[in-house]
MIKE-965987 format. One record per atom (N, C-alpha, C, O): residue number from 1; atom name; x, y, z. Coordinates in nm, 2 decimals. Layout:
<koldos>
{k: NUM; a: CA; px: X; py: Y; pz: Z};
...
</koldos>
This chain:
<koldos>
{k: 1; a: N; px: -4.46; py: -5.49; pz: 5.96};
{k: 1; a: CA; px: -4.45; py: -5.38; pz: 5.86};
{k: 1; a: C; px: -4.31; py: -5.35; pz: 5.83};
{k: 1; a: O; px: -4.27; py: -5.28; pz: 5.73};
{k: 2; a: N; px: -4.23; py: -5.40; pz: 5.92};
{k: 2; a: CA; px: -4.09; py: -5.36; pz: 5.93};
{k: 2; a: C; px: -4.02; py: -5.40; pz: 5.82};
{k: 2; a: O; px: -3.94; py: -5.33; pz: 5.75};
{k: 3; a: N; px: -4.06; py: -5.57; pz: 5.80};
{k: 3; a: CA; px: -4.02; py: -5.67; pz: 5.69};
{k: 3; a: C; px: -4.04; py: -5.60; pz: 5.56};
{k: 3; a: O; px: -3.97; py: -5.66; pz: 5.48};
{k: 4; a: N; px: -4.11; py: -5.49; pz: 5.50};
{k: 4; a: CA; px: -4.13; py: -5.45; pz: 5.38};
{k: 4; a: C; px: -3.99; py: -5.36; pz: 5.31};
{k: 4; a: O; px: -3.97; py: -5.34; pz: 5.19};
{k: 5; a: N; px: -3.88; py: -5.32; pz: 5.46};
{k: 5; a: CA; px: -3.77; py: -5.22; pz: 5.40};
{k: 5; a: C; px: -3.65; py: -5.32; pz: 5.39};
{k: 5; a: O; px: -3.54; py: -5.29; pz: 5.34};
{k: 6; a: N; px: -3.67; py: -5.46; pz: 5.45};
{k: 6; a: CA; px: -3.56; py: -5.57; pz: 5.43};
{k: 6; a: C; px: -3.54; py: -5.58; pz: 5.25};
{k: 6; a: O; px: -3.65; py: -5.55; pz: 5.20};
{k: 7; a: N; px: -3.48; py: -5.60; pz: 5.19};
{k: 7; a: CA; px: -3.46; py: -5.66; pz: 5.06};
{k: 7; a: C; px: -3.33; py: -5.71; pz: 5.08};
{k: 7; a: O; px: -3.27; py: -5.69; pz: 5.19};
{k: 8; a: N; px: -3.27; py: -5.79; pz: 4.95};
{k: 8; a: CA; px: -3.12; py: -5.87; pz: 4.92};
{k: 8; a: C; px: -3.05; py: -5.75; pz: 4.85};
{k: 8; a: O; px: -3.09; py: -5.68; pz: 4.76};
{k: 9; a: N; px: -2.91; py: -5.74; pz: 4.91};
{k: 9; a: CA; px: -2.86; py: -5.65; pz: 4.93};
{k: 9; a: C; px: -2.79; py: -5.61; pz: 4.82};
{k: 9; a: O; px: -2.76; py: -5.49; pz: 4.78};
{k: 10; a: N; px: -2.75; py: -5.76; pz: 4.72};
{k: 10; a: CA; px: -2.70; py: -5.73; pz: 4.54};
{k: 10; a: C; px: -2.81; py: -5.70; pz: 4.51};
{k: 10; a: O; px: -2.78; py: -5.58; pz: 4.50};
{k: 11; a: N; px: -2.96; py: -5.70; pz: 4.47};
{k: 11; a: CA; px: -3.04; py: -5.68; pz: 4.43};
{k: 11; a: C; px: -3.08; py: -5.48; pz: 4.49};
{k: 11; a: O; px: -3.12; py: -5.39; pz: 4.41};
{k: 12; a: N; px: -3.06; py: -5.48; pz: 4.58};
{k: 12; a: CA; px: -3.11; py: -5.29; pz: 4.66};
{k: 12; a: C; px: -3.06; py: -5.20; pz: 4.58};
{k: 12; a: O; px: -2.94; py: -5.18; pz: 4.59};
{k: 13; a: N; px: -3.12; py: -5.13; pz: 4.50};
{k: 13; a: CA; px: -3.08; py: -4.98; pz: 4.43};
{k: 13; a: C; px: -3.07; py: -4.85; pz: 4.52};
{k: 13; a: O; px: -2.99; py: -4.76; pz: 4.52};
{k: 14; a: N; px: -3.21; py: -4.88; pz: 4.60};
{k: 14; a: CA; px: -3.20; py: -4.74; pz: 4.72};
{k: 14; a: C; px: -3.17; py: -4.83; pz: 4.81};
{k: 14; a: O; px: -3.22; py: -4.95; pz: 4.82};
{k: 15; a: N; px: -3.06; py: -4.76; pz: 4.92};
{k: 15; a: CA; px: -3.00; py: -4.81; pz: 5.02};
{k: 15; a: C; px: -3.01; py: -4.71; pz: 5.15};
{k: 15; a: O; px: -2.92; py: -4.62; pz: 5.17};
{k: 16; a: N; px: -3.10; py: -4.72; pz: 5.22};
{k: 16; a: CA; px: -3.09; py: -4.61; pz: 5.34};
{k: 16; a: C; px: -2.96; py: -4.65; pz: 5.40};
{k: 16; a: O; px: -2.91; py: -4.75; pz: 5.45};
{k: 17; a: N; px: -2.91; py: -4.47; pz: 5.38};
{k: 17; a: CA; px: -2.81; py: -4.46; pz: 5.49};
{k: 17; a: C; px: -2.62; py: -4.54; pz: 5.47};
{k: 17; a: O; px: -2.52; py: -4.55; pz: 5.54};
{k: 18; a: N; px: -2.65; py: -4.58; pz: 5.32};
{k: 18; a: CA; px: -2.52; py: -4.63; pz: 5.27};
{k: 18; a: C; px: -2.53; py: -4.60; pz: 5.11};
{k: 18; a: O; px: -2.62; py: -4.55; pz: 5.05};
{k: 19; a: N; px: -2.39; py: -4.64; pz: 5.05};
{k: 19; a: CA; px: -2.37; py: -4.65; pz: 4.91};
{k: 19; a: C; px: -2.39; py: -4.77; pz: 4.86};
{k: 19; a: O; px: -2.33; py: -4.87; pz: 4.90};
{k: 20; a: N; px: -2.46; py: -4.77; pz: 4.75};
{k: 20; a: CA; px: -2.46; py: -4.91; pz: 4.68};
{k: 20; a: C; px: -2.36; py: -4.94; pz: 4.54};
{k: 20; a: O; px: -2.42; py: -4.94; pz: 4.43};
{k: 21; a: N; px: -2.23; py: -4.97; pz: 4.54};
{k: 21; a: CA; px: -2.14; py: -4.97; pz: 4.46};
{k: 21; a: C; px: -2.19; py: -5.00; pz: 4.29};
{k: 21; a: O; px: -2.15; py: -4.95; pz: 4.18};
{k: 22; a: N; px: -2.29; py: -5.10; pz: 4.32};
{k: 22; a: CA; px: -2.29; py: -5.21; pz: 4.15};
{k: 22; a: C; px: -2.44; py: -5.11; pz: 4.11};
{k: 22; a: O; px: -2.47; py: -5.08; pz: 3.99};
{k: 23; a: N; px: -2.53; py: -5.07; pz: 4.22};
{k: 23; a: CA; px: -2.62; py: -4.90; pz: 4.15};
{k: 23; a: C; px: -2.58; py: -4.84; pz: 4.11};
{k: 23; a: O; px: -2.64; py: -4.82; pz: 4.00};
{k: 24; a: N; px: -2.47; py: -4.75; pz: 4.14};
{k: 24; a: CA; px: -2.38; py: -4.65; pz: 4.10};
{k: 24; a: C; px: -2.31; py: -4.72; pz: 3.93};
{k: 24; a: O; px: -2.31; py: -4.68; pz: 3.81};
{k: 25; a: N; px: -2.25; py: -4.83; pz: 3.98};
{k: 25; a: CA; px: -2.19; py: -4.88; pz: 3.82};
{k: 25; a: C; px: -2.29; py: -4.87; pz: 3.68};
{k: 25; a: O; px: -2.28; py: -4.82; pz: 3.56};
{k: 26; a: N; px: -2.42; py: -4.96; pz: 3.77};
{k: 26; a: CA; px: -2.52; py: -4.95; pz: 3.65};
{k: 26; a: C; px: -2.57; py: -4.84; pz: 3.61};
{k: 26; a: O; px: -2.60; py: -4.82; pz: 3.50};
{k: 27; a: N; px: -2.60; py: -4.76; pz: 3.71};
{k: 27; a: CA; px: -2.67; py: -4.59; pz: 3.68};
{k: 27; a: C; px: -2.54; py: -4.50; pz: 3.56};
{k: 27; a: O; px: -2.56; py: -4.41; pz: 3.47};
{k: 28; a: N; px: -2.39; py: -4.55; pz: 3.60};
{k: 28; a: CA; px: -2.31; py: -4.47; pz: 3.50};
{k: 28; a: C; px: -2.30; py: -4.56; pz: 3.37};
{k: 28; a: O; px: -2.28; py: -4.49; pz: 3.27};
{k: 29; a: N; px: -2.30; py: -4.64; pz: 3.36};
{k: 29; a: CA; px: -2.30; py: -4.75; pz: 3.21};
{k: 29; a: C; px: -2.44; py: -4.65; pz: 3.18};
{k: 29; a: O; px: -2.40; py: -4.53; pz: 3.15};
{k: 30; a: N; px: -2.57; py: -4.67; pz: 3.18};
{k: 30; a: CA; px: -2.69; py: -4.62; pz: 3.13};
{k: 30; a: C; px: -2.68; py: -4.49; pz: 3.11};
{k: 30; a: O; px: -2.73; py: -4.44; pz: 3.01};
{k: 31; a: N; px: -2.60; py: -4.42; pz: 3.19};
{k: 31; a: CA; px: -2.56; py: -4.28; pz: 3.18};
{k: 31; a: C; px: -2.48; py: -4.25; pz: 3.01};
{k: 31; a: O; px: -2.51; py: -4.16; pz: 2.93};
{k: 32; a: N; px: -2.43; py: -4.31; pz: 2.99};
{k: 32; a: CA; px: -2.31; py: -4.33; pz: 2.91};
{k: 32; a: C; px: -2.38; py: -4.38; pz: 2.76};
{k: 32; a: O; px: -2.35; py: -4.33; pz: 2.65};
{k: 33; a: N; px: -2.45; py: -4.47; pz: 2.77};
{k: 33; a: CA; px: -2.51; py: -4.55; pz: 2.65};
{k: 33; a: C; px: -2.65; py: -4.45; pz: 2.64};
{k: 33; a: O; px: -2.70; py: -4.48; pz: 2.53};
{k: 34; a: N; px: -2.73; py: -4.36; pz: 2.71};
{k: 34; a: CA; px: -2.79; py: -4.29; pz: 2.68};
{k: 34; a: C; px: -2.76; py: -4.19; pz: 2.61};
{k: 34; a: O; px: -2.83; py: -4.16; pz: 2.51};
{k: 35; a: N; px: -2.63; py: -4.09; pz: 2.66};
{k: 35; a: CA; px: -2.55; py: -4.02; pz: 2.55};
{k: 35; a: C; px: -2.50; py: -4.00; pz: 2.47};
{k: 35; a: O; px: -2.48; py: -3.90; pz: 2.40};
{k: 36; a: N; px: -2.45; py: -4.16; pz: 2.45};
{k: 36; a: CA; px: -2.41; py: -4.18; pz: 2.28};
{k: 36; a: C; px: -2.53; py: -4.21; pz: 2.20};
{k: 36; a: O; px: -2.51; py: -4.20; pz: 2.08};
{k: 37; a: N; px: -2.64; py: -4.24; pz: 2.22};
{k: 37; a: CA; px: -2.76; py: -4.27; pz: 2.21};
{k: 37; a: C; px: -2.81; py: -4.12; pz: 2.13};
{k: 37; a: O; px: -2.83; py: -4.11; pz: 2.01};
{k: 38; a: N; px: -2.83; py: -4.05; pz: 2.20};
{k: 38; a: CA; px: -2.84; py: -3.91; pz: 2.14};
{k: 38; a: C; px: -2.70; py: -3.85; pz: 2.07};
{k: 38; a: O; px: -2.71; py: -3.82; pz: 1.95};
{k: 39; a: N; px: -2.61; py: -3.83; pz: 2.10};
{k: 39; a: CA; px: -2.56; py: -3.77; pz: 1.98};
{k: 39; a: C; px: -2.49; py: -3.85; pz: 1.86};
{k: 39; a: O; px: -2.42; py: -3.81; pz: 1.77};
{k: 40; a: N; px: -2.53; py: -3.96; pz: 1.87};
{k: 40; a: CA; px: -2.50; py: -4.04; pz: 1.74};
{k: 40; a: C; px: -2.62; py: -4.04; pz: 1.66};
{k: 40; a: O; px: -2.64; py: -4.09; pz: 1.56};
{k: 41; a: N; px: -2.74; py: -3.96; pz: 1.75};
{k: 41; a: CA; px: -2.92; py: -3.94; pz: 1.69};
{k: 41; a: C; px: -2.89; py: -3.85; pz: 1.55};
{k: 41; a: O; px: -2.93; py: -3.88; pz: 1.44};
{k: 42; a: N; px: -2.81; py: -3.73; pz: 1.60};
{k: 42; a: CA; px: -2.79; py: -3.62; pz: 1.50};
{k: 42; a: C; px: -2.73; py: -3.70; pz: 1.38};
{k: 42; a: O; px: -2.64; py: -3.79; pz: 1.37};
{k: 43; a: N; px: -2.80; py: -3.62; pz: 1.29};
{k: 43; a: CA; px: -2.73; py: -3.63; pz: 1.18};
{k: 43; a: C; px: -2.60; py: -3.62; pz: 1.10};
{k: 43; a: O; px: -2.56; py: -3.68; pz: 1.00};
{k: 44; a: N; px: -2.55; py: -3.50; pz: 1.20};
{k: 44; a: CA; px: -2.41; py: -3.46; pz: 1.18};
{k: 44; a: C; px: -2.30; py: -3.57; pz: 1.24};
{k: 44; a: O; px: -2.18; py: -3.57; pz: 1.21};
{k: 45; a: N; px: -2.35; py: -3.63; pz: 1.33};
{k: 45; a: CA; px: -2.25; py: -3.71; pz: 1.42};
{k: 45; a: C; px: -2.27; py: -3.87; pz: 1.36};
{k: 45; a: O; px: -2.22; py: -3.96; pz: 1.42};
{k: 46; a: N; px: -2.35; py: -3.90; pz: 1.27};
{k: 46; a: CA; px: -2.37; py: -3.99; pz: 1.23};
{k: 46; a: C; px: -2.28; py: -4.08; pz: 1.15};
{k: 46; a: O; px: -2.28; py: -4.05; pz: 1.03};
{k: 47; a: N; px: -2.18; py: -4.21; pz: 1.19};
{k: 47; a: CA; px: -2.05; py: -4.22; pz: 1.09};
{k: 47; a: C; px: -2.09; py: -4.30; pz: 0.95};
{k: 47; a: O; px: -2.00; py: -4.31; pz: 0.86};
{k: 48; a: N; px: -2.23; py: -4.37; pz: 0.95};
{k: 48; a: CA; px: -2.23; py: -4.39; pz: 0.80};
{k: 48; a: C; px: -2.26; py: -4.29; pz: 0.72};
{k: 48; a: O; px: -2.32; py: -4.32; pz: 0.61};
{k: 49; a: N; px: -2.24; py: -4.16; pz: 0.77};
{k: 49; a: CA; px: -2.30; py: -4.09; pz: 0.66};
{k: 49; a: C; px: -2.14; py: -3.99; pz: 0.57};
{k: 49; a: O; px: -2.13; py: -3.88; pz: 0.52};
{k: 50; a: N; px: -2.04; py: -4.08; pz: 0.60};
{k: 50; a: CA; px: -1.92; py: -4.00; pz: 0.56};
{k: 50; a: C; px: -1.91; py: -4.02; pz: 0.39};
{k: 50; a: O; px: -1.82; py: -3.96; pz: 0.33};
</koldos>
């Protein structure tokens, strides 16, 4: 039963009891490209519409 909390450790997003550096990178890139994502949605912030 134990064998199911083993995974490969570049591959682990949840990490008991540590930080996972390249999670954190990817969670803030998606962070980042979801925001511009929405305010470039608006129409006001939109730059082909100059």
């Amino acid at each position: 039963m134990l064998e199911l909390f083993h995974s490969n450790p570049l591959l682990a997003t949840i990490t008991v009891g540590g930080f996972n550096p390249l999670a954190a990178a990817f969670g803030l890139i998606t962070f980042i490209q979801v925001t511009q994502f929405i305010y470039y949605g608006f129409d006001a912030n939109d730059p082909s519409n100059d």
